[in-house]
C-alpha positions as CSV (number, residue, x, y, z in Angstrom):
1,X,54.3,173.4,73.6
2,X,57.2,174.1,71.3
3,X,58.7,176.2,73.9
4,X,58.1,174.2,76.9
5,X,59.9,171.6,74.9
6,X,63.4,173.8,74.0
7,X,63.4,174.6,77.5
8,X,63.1,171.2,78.7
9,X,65.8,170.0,76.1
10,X,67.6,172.9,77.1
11,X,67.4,172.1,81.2
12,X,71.0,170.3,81.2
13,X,72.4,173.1,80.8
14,X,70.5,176.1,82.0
15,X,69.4,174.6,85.3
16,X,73.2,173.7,86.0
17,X,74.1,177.6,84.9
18,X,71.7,179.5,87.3
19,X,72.3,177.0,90.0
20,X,75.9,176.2,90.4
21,X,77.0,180.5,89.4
22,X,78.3,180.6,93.0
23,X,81.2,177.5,92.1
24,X,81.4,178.6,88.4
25,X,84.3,181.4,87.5
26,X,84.2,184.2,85.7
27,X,86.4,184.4,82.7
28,X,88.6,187.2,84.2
29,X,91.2,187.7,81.3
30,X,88.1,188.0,78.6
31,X,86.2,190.7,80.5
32,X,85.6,193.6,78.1
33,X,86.6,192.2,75.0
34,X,83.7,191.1,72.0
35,X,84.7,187.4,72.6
36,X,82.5,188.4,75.9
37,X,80.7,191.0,75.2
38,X,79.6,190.7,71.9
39,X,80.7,192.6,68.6
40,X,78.1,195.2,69.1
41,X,75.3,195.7,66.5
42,X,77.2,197.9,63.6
43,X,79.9,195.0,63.5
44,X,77.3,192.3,64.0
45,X,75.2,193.5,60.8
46,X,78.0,194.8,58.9
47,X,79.5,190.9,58.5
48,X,75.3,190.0,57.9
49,X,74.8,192.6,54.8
50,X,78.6,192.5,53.4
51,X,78.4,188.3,53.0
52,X,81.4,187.8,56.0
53,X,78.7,185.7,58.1
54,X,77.6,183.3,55.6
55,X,80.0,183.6,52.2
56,X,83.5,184.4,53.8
57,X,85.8,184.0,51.5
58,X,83.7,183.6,47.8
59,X,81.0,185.6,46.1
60,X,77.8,186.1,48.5
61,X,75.5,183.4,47.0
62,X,73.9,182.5,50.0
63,X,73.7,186.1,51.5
64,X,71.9,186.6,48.6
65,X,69.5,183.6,49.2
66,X,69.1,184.7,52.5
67,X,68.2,188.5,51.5
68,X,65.4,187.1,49.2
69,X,64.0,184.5,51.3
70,X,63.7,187.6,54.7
71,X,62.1,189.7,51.9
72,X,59.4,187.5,51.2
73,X,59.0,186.1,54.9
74,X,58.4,189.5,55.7
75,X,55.6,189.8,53.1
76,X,54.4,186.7,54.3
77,X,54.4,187.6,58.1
78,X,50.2,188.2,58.5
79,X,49.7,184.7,56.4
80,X,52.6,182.2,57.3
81,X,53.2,181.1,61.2
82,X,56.5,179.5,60.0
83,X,57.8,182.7,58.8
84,X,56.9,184.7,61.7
85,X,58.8,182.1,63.5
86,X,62.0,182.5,61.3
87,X,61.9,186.4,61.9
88,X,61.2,186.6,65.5
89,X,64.2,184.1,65.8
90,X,66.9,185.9,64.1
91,X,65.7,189.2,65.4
92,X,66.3,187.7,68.9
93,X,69.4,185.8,68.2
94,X,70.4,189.3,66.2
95,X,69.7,191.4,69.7
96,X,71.4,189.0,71.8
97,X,74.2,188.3,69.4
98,X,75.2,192.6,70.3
99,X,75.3,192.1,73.3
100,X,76.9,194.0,76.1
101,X,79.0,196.3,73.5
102,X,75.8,197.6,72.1
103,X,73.1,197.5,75.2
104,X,75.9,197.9,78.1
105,X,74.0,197.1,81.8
106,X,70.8,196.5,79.8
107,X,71.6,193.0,79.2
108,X,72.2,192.3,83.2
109,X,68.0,191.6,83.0
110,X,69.6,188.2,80.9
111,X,69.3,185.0,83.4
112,X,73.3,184.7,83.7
113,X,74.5,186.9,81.8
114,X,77.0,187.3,83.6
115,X,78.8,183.6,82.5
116,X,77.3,184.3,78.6
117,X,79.3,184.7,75.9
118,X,77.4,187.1,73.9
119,X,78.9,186.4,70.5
120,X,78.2,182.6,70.4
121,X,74.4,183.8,69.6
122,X,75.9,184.2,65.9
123,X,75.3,180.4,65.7
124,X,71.4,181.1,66.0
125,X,71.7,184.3,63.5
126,X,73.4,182.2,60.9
127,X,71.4,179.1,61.6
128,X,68.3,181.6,60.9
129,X,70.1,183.8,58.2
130,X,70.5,179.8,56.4
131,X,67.0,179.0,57.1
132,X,66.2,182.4,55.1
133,X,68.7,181.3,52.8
134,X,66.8,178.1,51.8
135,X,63.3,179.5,51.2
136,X,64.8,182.1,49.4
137,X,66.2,179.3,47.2
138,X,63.1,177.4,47.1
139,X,61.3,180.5,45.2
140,X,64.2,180.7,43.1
141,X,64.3,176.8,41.6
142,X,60.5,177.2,41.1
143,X,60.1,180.0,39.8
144,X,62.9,180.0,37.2
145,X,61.4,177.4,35.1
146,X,57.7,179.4,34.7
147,X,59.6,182.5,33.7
148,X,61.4,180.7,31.4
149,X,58.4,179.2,29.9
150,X,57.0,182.7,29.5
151,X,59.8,184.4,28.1
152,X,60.0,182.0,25.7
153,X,57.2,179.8,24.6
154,X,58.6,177.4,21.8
155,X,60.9,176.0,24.4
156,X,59.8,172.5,25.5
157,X,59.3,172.0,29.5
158,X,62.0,170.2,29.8
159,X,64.3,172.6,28.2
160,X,63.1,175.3,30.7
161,X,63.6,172.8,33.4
162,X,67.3,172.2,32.5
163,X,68.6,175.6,32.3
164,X,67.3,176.3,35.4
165,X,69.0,173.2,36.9
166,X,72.4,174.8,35.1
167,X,72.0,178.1,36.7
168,X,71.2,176.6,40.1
169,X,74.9,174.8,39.5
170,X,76.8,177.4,38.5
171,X,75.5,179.5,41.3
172,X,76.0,177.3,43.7
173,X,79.4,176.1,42.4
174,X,81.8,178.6,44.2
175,X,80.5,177.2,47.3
176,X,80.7,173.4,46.5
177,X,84.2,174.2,45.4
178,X,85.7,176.5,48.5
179,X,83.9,173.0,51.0
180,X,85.6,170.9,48.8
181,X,89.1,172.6,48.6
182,X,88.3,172.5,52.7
183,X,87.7,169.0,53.0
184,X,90.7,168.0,50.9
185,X,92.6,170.1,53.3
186,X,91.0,168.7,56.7
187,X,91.8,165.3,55.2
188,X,95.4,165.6,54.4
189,X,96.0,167.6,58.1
190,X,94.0,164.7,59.6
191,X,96.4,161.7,57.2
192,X,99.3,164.0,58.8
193,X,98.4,164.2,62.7
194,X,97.6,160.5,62.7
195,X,101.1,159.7,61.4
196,X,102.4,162.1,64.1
197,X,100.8,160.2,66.9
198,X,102.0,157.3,65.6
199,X,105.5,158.7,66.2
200,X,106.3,161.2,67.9
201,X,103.2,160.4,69.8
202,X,104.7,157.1,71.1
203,X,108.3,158.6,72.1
204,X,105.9,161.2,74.3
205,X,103.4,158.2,75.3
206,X,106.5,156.3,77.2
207,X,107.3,159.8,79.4
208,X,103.5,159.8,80.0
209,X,103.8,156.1,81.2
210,X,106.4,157.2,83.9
211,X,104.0,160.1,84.9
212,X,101.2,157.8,85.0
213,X,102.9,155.5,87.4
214,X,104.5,157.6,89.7
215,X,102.2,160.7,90.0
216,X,102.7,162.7,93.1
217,X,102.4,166.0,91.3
218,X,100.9,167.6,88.4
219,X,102.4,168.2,85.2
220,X,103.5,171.2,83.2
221,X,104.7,171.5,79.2
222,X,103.9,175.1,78.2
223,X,100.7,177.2,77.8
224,X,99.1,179.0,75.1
225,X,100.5,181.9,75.7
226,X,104.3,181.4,75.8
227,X,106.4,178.3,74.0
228,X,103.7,176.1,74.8
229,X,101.8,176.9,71.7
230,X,104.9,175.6,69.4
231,X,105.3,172.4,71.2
232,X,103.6,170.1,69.5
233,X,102.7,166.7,68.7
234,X,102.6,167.1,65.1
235,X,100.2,170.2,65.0
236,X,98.4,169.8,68.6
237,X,100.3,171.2,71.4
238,X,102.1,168.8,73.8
239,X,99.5,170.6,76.9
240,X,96.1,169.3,74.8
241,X,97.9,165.8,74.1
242,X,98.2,166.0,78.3
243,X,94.3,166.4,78.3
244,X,93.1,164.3,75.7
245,X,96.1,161.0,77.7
246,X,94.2,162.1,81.1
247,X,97.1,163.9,82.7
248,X,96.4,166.2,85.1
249,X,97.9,169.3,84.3
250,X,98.6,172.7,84.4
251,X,98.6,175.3,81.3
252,X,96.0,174.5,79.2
253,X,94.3,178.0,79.9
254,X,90.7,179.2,80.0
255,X,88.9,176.1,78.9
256,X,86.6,175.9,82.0
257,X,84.4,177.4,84.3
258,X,86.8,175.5,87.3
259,X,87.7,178.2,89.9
260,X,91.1,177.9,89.2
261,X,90.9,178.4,85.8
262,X,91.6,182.6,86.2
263,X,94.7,182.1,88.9
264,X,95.8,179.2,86.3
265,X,95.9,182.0,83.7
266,X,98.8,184.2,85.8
267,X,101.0,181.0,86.0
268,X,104.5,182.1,86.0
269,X,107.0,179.3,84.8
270,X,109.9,180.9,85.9
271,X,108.9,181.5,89.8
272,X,109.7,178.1,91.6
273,X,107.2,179.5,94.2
274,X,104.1,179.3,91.7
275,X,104.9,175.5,90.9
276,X,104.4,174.6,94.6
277,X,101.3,176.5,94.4
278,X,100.0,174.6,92.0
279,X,101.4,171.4,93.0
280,X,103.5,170.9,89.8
281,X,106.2,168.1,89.9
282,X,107.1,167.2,86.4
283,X,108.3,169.6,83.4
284,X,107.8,168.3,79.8
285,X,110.0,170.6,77.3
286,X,111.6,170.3,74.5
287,X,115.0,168.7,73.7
288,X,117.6,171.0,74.1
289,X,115.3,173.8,76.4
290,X,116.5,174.4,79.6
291,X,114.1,174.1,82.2
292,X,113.2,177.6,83.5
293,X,113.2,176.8,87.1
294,X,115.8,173.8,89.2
295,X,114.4,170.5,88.3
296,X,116.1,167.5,87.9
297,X,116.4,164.8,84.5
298,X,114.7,162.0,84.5
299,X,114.5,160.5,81.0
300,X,114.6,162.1,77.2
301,X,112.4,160.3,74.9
302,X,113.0,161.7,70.9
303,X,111.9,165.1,70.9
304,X,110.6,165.5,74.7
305,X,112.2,165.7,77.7
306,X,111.0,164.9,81.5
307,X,112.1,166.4,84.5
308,X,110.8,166.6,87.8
309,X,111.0,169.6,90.7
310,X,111.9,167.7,93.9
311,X,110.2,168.1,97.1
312,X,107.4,169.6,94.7
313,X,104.1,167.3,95.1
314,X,99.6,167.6,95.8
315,X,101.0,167.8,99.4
316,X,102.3,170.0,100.9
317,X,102.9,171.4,104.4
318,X,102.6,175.3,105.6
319,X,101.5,178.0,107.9
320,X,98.9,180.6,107.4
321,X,99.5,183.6,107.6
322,X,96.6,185.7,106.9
323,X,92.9,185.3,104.6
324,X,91.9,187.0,101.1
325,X,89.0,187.4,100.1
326,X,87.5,186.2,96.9
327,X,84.7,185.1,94.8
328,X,84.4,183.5,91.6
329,X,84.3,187.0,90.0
330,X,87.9,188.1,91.1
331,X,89.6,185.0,92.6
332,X,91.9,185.4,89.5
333,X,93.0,188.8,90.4
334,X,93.3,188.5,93.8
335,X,95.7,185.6,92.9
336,X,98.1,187.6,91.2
337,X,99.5,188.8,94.3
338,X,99.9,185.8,95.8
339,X,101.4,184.3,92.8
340,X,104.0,187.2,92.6
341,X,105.0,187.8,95.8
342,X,106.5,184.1,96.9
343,X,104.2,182.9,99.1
344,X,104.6,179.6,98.2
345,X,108.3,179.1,98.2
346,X,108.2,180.5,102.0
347,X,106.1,177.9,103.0
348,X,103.1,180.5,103.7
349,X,100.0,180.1,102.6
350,X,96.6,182.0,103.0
351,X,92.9,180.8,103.7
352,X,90.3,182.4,101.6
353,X,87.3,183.9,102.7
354,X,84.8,182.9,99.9
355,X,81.5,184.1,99.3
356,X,79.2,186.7,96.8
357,X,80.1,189.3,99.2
358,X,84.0,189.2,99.4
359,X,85.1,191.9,97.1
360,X,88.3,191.2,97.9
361,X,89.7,194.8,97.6
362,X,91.9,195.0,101.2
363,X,95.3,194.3,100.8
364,X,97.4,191.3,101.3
365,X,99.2,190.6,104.3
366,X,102.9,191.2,103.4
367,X,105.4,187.4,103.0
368,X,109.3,187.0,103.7
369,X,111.4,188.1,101.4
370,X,112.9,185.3,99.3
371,X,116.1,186.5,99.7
372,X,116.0,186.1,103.1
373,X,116.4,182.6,104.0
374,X,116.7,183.2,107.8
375,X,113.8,185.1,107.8
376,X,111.7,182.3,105.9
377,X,112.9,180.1,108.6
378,X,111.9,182.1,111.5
379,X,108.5,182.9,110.0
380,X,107.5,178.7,109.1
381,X,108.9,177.9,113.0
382,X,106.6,180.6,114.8
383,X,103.6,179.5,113.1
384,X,101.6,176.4,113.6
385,X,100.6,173.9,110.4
386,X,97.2,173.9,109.4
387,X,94.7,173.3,106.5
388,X,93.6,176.2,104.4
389,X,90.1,177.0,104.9
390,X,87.3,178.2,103.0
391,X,84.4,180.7,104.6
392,X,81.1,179.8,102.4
393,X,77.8,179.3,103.1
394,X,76.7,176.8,100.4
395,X,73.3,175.8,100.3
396,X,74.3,172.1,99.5
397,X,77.1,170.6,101.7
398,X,78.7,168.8,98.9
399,X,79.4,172.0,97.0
400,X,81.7,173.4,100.2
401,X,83.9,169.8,99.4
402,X,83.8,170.6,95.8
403,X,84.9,174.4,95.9
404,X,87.5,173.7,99.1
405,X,88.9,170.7,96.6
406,X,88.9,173.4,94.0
407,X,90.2,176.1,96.1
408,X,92.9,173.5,98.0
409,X,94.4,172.6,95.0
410,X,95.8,175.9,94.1
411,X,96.7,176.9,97.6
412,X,98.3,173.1,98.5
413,X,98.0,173.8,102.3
414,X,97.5,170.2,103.5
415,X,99.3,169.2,106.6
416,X,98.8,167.9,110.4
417,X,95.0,167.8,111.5
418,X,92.9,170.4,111.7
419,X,92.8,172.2,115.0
């Protein structure tokens, strides 16, 4: 009954996870690493016994707590269901939590484990490990008083009671103080952001305003991993200020399981070719930055500046000039080609052929050279507009509209009607 339940609580998002793999991507960039993979058992168990997992940063009281209270489930195991529960959950949570750095291809038997990140099942071994921690504590506070008692037998109950209620506090004062010193600083960063948005948040509010009302085109003001990151509206970057005002964007990396999350990731600012692409027409930078590609000023407000690529917008007309194939498992690598090599500012443009069996390991056709203008020319006349396409086989016709929507806008090959 208990675990019909989880799983039926749990159906919102497992049923969308094994359902929708084919439209969900990869994390390409995170492949390999423990943020993936998992830590592996030695690291996983190392932070457990040395106090890192649950007293980071003060004296282990908890890890302690925790230590007692497995010790005496585990005594208890024949006699209390409630403790067999608590072990067989963190020694699950513990297996999982190693993941592929510790069992390798083992952990392909996993329903979708290929879209888990392994090291997130650390929330269920510390959730557990505190669960440990508690009963461990619990044995503690009633056994403390009886001892005393029967060390010393002139002491009145009360005494006994006291003393244990002063240990209890000391004990459990480096913790008390390390979440309060916390709190005070959350407080103060959270007085300071809200004074930010009240300022420099408005002067960037009236740039979003002329976004807003003439759209056309997507907007770009950095990424995590370049100048982005030091943008800011007091201590949040300018590209999650864009997400949390609605805008749509480009540059806020890796946050979803969107298709175009991995090509997203090899966005180069400084090729004009990858803003078409994308279908970028607005550039928010600093005061004083030069924009890294030709755009044109449209209005400074404080700190931030707008500027707009012309002629760059959602629309766009091309010609195809040959297919790559891809699947959500290497769509981002198979992009980095066509990001690099200018397909986009010779007008050219590929369809994709999309589906669990397109390893996408044949070459690309070859693309104009930029520097040949006359070339570009020739190559756009001889070939006829038409609409990127998408080979899948979906099993639900909606999903083909959502993954060619998906797909579309990155490869922004809309023009004439389809022949």
């Amino acid at each position: 009954m208990l675990l019909g339940g989880s799983l039926l609580a749990a159906a919102w998002v497992i049923v969308p996870l094994l359902d929708e793999r084919p439209w969900s991507a990869i994390n390409e960039p995170l492949q390999g690493t423990g943020l993936v993979n998992g830590c592996g058992a030695r690291q996983v168990l190392y932070w457990l016994a040395s106090g890192q997992l649950l007293d980071h940063g003060r004296l282990p009281v908890v890890t302690v707590f925790m230590a007692l209270g497995l010790g005496l489930a585990w005594l208890a195991w024949s006699s209390d269901a409630n403790a067999r529960a608590l072990l067989v959950a963190l020694g699950v949570c513990l297996l999982l939590s190693f993941g592929r750095t510790t069992f390798g291809s083992l952990v392909d038997v996993v329903p979708g484990s290929a879209d888990i990140f392994f090291r997130r099942f650390m929330m269920g071994v510390q959730l557990a490990a505190l669960l440990f921690a508690g009963r461990g504590a619990a044995w503690v506070a009633a056994g403390c008083p009886r001892l005393l008692e029967a060390r010393a037998r002139h002491w009145r109950r009360g005494f006994s009671n006291a003393a244990a209620l002063f240990a209890a506090v000391a004990v459990l004062a480096p913790a008390w103080l390390q979440l309060g010193a916390y709190d005070h600083h959350d407080g103060a960063a959270i007085a300071a952001q809200r004074r930010a948005d009240a300022a420099e948040g408005a002067e960037l509010d009236r740039l979003l305003a002329v976004i807003k009302c003439d759209g056309a085109g997507r907007t770009y003001a950095g990424m995590p991993s370049n100048w982005g990151q030091s943008f800011t509206v007091g201590a949040v970057p300018v590209f999650k200020y864009l997400e949390s005002q609605d805008i749509d964007e480009v540059g806020y990396t890796l946050r979803t399981a969107s298709l175009m999350t991995d090509p997203e990731y090899y966005f180069d600012d400084r090729d004009l070719s990858d803003y078409r692409l994308f279908g970028i027409r607005y550039l928010l930078l600093p005061a004083g930055k030069k924009p890294p590609v030709p755009a044109r000023l449209v209005m400074r407000s404080g700190p931030y500046v707008l500027w707009t690529i012309d002629g760059d917008s959602y629309v766009q007309v091309g010609h195809i000039v040959g297919e790559v194939a891809a699947n959500r498992t290497n769509v981002g690598t198979r992009s980095i080609q066509l990001l690099h090599f200018g397909f986009g500012a010779a007008g050219a443009y590929l369809s994709v052929k999309w589906g669990p069996g397109s390893r996408g390991y044949g070459r690309l056709p070859p693309v104009p050279r930029r520097s040949s203008a006359a070339r570009q020319a020739r190559s756009a006349r001889s070939a006829a507009s038409a609409l990127t396409s998408i080979t899948a086989r979906p099993r639900r016709r909606w999903r083909c509209a959502v993954a060619e929507w998906q797909c579309s806008a990155f490869l922004m090959t809309l023009g004439g009607p389809q022949p």
